[in-house]
DRENKOL-353192 format. One line per field, with one value per residue (C-alpha): residue in three letters; x, y, z. Coordinates in steps of 0.1 Angstrom, whole numbers. Each point is the difference from the previous one (the first is absolute). Layout:
rest c(ALA/...)
x c(X/...)
y c(Y/...)
z c(Z/...)
END
This chain:
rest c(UNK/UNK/UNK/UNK/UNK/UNK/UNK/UNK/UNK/UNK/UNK/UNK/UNK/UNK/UNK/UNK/UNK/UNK/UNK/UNK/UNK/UNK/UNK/UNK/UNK/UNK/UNK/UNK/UNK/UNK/UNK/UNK/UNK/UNK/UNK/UNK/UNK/UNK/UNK/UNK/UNK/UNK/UNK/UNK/UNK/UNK/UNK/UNK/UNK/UNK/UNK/UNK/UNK/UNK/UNK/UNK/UNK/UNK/UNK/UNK/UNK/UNK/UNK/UNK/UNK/UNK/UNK/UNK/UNK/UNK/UNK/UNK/UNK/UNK/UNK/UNK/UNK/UNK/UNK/UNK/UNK/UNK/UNK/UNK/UNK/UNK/UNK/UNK/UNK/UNK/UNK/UNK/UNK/UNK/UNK/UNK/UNK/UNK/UNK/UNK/UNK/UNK/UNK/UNK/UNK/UNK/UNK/UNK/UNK/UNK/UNK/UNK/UNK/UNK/UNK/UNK/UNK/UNK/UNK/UNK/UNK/UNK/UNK/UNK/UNK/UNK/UNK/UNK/UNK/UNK/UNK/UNK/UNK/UNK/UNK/UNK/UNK/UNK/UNK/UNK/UNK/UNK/UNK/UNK/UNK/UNK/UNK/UNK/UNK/UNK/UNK/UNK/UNK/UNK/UNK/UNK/UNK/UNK/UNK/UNK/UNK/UNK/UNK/UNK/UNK/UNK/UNK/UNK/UNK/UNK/UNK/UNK/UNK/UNK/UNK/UNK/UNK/UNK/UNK/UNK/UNK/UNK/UNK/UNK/UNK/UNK/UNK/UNK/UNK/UNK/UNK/UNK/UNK/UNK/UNK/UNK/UNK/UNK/UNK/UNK/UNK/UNK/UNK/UNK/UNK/UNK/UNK/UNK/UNK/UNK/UNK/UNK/UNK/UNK/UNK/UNK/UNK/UNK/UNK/UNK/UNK/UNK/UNK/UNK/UNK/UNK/UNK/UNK/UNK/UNK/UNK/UNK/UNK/UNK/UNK/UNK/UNK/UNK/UNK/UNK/UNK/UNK/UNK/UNK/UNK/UNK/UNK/UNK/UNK/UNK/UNK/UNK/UNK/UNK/UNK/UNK/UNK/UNK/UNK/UNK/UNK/UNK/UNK/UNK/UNK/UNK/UNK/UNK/UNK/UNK/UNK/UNK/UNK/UNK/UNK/UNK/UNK/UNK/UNK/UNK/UNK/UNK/UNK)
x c(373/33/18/-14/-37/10/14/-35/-18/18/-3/-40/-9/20/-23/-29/15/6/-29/20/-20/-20/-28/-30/-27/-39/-22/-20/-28/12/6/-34/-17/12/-8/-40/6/3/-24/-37/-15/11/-7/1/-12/33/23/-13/9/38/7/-24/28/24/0/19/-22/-32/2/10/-26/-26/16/1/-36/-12/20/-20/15/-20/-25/-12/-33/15/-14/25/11/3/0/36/-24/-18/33/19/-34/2/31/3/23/25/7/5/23/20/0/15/24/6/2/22/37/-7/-12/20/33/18/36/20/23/-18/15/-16/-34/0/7/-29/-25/8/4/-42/-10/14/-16/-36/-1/15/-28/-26/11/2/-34/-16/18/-14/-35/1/18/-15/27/7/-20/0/8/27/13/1/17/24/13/-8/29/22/28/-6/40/6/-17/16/39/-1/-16/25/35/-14/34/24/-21/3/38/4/-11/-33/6/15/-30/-21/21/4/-42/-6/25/-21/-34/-12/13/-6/-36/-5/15/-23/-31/9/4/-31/-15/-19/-9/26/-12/11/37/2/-11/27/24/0/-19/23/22/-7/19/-4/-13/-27/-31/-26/-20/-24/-4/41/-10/-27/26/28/-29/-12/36/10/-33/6/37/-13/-21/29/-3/35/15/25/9/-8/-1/-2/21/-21/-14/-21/-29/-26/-20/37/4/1/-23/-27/3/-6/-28/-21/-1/-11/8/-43/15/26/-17/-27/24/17/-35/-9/32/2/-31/9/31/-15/-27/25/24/-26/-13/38/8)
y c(-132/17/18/33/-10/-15/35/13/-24/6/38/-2/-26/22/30/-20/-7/31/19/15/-14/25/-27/5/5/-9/34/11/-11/-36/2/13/-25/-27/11/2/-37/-14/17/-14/31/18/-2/13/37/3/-13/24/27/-13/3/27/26/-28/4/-27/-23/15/0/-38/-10/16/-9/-35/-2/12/-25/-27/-27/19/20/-21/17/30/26/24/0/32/1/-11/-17/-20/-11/-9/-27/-11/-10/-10/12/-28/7/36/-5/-27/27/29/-23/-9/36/11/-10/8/36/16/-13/26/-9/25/-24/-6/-40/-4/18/-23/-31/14/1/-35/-17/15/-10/-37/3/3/-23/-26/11/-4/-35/-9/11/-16/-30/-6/11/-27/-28/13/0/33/33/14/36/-11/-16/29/23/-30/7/39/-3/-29/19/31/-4/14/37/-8/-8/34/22/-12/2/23/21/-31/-18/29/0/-37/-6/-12/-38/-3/22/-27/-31/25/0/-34/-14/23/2/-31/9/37/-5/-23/26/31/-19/-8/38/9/-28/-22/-34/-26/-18/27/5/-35/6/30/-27/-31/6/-21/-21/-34/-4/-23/31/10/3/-19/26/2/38/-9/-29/20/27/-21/-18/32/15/-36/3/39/-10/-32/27/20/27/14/2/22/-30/-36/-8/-39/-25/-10/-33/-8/-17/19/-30/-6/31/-2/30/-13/-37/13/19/-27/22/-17/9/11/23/12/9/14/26/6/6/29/13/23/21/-2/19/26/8/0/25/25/-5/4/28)
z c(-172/-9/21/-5/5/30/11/-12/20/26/1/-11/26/27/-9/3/36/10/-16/-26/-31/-16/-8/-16/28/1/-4/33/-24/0/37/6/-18/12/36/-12/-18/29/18/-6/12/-29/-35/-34/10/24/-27/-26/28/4/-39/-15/4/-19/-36/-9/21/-2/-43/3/18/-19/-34/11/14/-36/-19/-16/23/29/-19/-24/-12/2/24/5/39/11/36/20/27/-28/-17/31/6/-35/2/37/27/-5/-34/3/30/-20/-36/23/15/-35/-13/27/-9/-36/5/33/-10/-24/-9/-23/-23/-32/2/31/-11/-25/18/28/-27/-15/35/4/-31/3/35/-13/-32/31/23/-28/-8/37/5/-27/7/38/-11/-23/26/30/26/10/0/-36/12/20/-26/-18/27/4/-36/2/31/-10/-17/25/14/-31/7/34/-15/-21/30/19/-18/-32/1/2/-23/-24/-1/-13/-34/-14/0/34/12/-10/16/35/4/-15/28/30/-15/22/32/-3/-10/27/24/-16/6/37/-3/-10/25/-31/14/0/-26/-29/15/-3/-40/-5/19/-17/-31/-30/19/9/33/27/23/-23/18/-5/-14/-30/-9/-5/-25/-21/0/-17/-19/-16/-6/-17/-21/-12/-11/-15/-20/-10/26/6/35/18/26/10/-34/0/-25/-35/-1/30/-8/13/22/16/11/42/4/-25/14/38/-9/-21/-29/-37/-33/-1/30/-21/-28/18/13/-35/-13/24/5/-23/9/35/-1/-21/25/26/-20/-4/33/17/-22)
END
């Protein structure tokens, strides 16, 4: 860091300190269902209830339920209830989560719009790779695969909530080196926020680096797997780009997990229709 993104840092994680940070915060939607997920006395009928009156949430889920991935012959779903049990509780919980930072965070600085909207894009081709990947290797829960790479770059919402107006008075370029040197640590810190489980702050935390104190933690490997494999495919990044020339079978995230080059090209193969469901679904 240069000087004067150590004086952002300094200011942004003081206003995370004190309470000052105008983060993005989890709907009473989100809240709610995640109260009746870990209930088992409550089901699908009572999750339908806490996001009926939540357009956003409410279209998602039945758009999704009604894709071809879930819906496959083709019977329209038209009932909230019935969707949320096509899909399952889990996943609906994990795509509002998902949802959330994207759609209740509203910056006015067209630079920083613009680097909001590539940061969730980049998020969900990751998350589609990464849960494509572990279906395929079997280590980790596919879905949380995919909310692993849905919230990896989330310190990035959390860097421009937090410091839009100073971020607005540097230029462009430095904007992009100010969040790139805090996204980590600021997304780890949102998602302690928001109370997620351990497991994805350590995600937002150490996704990218190889560092003695990575955790030992495989939604971060299928994370940095998948986000090696889209740039490998000539996806363009905003951060963590990573140097040309790695073979792909040396790179430490694909050798942890096990993955082969039939793994690989298994993903590359599906890839392309997955992110296009998940675009029209997230829309």
């Amino acid at each position: 860091m240069n000087m004067q993104q150590h004086e952002l840092a300094a200011m942004i994680r003081a206003k995370f300190n004190s309470g000052e940070a105008k983060l993005p915060i989890l709907p009473k939607a989100v809240l709610a269902v995640q109260q009746i997920v870990s209930d088992e006395s409550k089901g699908a009928a009572d999750i339908a209830k806490a996001i009926g009156d939540d357009p956003t949430f409410a279209t998602t889920v039945m758009r999704l339920s009604n894709s071809a991935k879930f819906n496959p012959r083709g019977h329209e779903i038209r009932s909230l209830q019935v969707a949320i049990q096509r899909l399952g509780a889990r996943k609906v919980l994990q795509l509002m989560v998902a949802l959330s930072a994207k759609v209740h965070i509203k910056v006015k600085n067209k630079g920083l719009q613009e680097i909001l909207r590539k940061s969730a894009e980049h998020s969900l081709v990751v998350a589609c790779a990464a849960q494509h990947l572990s279906k395929l290797i079997g280590s980790a829960d596919p879905d949380e695969a995919f909310l692993a790479g849905m919230v990896h770059d989330i310190g990035v919402a959390a860097v421009v909530s937090a410091a839009e107006k100073e971020l607005s008075d540097i230029p462009p370029t430095h904007q992009l080196d100010a969040i790139c040197a805090l996204h980590r640590e600021m997304g780890g810190r949102l998602l302690n926020y928001w109370n997620m489980p351990d497991v994805f702050s350590s995600v937002a935390s150490h996704h990218g680096i190889e560092s003695d104190d990575r955790p030992n933690e495989r939604l971060i490997d299928y994370v940095d797997a998948a986000d090696f494999l889209i740039q490998r495919d000539g996806y363009q990044v905003m951060f963590d780009a990573l140097p040309d020339g790695i073979e792909i079978l040396s790179f430490p995230a694909i050798i942890r997990l096990g993955a082969s080059e039939i793994h690989i090209a298994a993903v590359e193969i599906e890839l392309e229709d997955s992110i296009h469901e998940m675009q029209q679904a997230l829309s």
